[in-house]
C-alpha positions as CSV (number, residue, x, y, z in Angstrom):
1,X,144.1,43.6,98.8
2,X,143.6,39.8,99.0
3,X,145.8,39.9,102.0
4,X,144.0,42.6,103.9
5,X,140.8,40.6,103.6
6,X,142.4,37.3,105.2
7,X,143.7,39.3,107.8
8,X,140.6,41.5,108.4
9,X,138.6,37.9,108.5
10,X,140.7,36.3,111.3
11,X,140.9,39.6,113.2
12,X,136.9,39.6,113.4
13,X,135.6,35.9,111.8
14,X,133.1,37.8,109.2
15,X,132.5,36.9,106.0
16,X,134.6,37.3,103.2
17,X,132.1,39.6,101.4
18,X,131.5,41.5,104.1
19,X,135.7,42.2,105.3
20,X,136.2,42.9,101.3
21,X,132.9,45.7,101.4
22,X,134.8,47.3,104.1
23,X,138.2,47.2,102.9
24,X,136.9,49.1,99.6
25,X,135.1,51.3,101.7
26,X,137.7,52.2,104.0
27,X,140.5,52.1,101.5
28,X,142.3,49.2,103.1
29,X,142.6,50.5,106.3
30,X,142.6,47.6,108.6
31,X,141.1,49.0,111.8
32,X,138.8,51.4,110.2
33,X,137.5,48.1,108.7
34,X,137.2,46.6,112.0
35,X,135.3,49.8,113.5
36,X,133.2,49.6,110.6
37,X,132.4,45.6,111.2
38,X,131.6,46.5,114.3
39,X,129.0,48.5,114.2
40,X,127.6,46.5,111.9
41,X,127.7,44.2,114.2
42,X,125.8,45.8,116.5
43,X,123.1,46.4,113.9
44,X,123.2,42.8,113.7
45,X,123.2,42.2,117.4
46,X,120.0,44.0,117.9
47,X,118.5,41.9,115.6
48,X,119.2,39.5,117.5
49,X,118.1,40.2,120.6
50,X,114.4,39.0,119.8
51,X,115.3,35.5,119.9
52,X,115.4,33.2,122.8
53,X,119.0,32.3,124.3
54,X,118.0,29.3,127.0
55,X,121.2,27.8,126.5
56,X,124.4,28.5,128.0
57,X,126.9,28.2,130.7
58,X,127.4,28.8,134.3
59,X,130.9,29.9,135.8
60,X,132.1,30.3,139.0
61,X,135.5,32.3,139.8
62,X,137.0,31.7,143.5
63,X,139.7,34.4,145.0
64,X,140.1,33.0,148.9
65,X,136.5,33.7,150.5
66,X,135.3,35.3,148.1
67,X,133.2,34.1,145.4
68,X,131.2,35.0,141.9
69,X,129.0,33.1,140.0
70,X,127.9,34.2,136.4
71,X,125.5,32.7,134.0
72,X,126.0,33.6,130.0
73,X,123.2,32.6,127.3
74,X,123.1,31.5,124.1
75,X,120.4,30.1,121.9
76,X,122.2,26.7,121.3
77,X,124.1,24.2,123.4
78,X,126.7,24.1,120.1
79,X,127.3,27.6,120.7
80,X,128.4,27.1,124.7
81,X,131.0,24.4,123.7
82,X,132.6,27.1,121.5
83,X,135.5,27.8,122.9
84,X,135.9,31.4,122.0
85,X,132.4,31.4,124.2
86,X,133.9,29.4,127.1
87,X,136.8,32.0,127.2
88,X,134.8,34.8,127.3
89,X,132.4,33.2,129.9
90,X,135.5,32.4,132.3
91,X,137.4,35.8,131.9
92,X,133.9,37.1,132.4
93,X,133.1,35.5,135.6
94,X,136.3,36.7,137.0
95,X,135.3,40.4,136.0
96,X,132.4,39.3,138.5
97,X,134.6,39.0,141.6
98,X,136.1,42.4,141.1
99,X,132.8,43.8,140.0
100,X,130.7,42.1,143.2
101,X,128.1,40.7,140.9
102,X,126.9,44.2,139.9
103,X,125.9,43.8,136.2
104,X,126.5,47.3,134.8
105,X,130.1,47.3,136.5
106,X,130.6,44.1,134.9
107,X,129.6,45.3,131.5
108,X,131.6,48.4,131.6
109,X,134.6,46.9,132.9
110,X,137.5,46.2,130.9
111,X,138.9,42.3,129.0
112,X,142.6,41.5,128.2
113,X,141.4,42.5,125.2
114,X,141.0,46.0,126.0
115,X,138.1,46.4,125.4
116,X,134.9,45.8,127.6
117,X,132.8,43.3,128.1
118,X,129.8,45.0,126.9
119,X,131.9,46.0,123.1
120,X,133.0,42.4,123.3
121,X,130.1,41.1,123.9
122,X,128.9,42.5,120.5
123,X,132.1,41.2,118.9
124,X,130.6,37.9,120.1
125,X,127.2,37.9,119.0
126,X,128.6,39.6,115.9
127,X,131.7,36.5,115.0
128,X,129.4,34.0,116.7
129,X,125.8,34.9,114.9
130,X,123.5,34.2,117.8
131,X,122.0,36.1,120.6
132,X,124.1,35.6,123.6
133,X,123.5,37.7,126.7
134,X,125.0,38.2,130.4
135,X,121.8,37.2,132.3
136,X,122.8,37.7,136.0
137,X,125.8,37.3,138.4
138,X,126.1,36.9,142.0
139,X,128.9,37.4,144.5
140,X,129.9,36.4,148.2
141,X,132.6,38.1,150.1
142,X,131.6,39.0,153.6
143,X,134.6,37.7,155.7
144,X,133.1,37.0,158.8
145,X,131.1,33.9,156.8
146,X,132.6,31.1,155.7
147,X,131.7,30.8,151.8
148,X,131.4,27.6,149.6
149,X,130.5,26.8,145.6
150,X,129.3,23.7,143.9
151,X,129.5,23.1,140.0
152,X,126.9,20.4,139.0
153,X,127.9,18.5,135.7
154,X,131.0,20.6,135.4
155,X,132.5,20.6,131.9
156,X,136.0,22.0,133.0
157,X,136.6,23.0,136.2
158,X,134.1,25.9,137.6
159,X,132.3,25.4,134.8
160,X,129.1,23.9,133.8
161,X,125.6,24.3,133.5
162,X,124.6,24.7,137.2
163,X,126.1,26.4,140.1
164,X,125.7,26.9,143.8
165,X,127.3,29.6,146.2
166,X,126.9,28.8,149.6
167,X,127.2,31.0,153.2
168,X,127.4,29.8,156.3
169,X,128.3,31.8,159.8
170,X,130.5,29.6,162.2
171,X,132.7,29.1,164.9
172,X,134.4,26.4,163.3
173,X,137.2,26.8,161.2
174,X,136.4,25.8,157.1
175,X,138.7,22.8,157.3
176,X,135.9,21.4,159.8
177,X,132.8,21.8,157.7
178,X,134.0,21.3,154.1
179,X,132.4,18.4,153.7
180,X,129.5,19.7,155.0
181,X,129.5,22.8,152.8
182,X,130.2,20.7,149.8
183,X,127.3,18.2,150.6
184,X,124.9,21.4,151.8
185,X,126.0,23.5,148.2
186,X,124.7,19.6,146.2
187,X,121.5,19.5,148.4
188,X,120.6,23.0,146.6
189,X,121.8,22.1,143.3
190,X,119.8,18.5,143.8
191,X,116.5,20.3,145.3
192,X,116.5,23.6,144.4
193,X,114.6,25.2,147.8
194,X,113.4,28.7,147.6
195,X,115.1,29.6,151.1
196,X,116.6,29.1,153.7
197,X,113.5,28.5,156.7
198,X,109.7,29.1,156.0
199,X,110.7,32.9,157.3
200,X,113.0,33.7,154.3
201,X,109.6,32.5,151.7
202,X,107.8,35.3,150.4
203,X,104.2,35.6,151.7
204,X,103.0,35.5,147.7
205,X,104.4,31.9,147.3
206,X,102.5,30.5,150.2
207,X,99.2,32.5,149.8
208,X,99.5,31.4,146.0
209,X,100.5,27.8,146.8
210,X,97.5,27.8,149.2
211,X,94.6,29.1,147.5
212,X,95.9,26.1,144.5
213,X,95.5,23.7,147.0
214,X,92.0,25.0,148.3
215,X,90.9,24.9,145.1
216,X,92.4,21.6,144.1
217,X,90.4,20.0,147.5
218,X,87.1,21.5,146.1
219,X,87.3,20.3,143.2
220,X,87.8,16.4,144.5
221,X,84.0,17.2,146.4
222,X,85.4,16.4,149.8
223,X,83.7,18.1,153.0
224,X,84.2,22.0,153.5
225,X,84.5,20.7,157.4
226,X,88.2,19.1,156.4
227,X,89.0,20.9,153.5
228,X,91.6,23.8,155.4
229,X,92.7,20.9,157.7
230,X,93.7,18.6,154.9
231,X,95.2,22.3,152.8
232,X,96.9,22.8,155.9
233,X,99.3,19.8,156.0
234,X,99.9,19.8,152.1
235,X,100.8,23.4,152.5
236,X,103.3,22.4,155.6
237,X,104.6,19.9,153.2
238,X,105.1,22.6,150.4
239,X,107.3,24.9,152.7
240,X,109.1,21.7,154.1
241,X,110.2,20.6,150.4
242,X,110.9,24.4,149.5
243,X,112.9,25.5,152.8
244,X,116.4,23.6,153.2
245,X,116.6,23.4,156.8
246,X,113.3,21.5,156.4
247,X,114.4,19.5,153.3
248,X,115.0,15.8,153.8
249,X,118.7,15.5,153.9
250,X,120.3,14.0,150.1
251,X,122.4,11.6,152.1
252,X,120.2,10.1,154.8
253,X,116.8,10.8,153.4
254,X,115.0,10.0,157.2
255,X,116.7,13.0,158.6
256,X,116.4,16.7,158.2
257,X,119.1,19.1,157.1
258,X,118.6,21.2,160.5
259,X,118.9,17.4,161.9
260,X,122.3,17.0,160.2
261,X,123.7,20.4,160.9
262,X,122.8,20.2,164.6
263,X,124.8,17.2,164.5
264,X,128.1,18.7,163.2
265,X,128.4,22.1,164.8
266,X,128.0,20.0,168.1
267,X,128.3,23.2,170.9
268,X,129.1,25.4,168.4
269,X,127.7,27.6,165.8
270,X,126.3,26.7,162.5
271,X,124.1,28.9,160.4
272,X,123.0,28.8,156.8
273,X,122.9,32.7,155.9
274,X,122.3,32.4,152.2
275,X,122.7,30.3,148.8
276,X,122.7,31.3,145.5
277,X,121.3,28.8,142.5
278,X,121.9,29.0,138.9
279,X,120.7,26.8,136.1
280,X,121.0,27.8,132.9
281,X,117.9,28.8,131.2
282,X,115.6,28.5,134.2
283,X,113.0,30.9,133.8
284,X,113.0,31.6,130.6
């Protein structure tokens, strides 16, 4: 009996109280006593789910142009070293690229385990004891664009605790603007704009960001007569640090990033279509 406990324990990582409750009540039947683990662990797991899980990892999974970026929470930073964690994230984030980003795919899709990543997920949260959760995923594989990804602070490789997708439609072939895809993917991670040009910002942000100022000018008693003049060019200056063609460029901070990209596509084509930015916990 002794020996179905050990084993039931290093199949599942519970509690040697626990593995023996089930072995009596499944009379030693290993995988009945897993099933049974289980769904206690899911009892568990929804207990969990109350807490806050801010911590985490970021992982990015490249096959040719296409691309997937995943971010998985935990409630500690101890828990996203784990490397039963770091495992799951990675296999995870390569789920992604078959899944295009789409969460319930990803969840119902299956692990080399066998199982999937939603029952192993519980298996997680069950072995590990804390809340962790698939927060969002993101994926890039339109073949007309040439894609790039950026891992800030990477603790292996495509792995870390922020990540960057980047698009870009072009004439040129990727060999000719990797360095400025790479330098374009750090300038998000760095400054985190909300779009691409003042078009792609949602009218909310600006009205919001506007009315703050207004009321910010009032409140310093300066004349009605140049209040909107004055909110006018600190609300410029708000889209400019929040667009990234209107950023000033990481690398030459006296130029613009339209500046630089002007520069390199020469006569031909360079557009920024989209970027993607994850940091774990932001937001939450």
């Amino acid at each position: 009996m002794l020996d179905k406990i050990k084993k039931l324990r290093e199949i599942t990582g519970v509690g040697f109280k626990d593995c023996k409750s089930a072995i009596d009540e499944t009379n030693g039947d290993i995988d009945k006593s897993i099933d049974l683990l289980r769904k206690k662990g899911i009892a568990k797991a929804s207990k969990r789910m109350g807490r806050t899980a801010a911590e985490g990892l970021v992982c990015i999974f490249q096959e040719e142009n296409k691309l997937s970026m995943i971010e998985i929470n935990s409630e500690t930073d101890f828990v996203a070293k784990n490397n039963e964690f770091i495992n799951f994230a990675e296999e995870t984030s390569k789920i992604a690229l078959s899944s295009s980003g789409e969460i319930d795919s990803i969840l119902n899709s299956q692990m080399n385990s066998k199982k999937n990543v939603k029952d192993s997920l519980v298996d997680l949260v069950s072995k590990i004891g804390e809340k962790i959760t698939i927060r969002r995923a993101a994926f890039l594989g339109n073949n007309k664009l040439v894609n790039f990804s950026y891992m800030h602070g990477a603790i292996k490789q495509n792995v870390g605790k922020l990540g960057v997708l980047l698009s870009i439609e072009t004439n040129k072939n990727k060999e000719e603007i990797a360095n400025l895809g790479k330098q374009l993917s750090m300038q998000v991670a760095s400054l985190s704009p909300l779009s691409v040009d003042r078009e792609g910002l949602d009218s909310a942000i600006i009205e919001k960001e506007k009315e703050i100022i207004i009321e910010e000018l009032k409140n310093t008693g300066k004349d009605s007569k140049i209040i909107d003049k004055i909110a006018m060019g600190k609300l410029n200056k708000f889209v400019n640090d929040n667009t990234l063609l209107n950023q000033d460029w990481i690398m030459e901070p006296k130029k613009k990033v339209k500046d630089i990209i002007k520069e390199v596509a020469g006569k031909d084509k360079i557009i920024i279509k989209d970027f993607i930015r994850f940091k774990v916990g932001e937001g939450l």
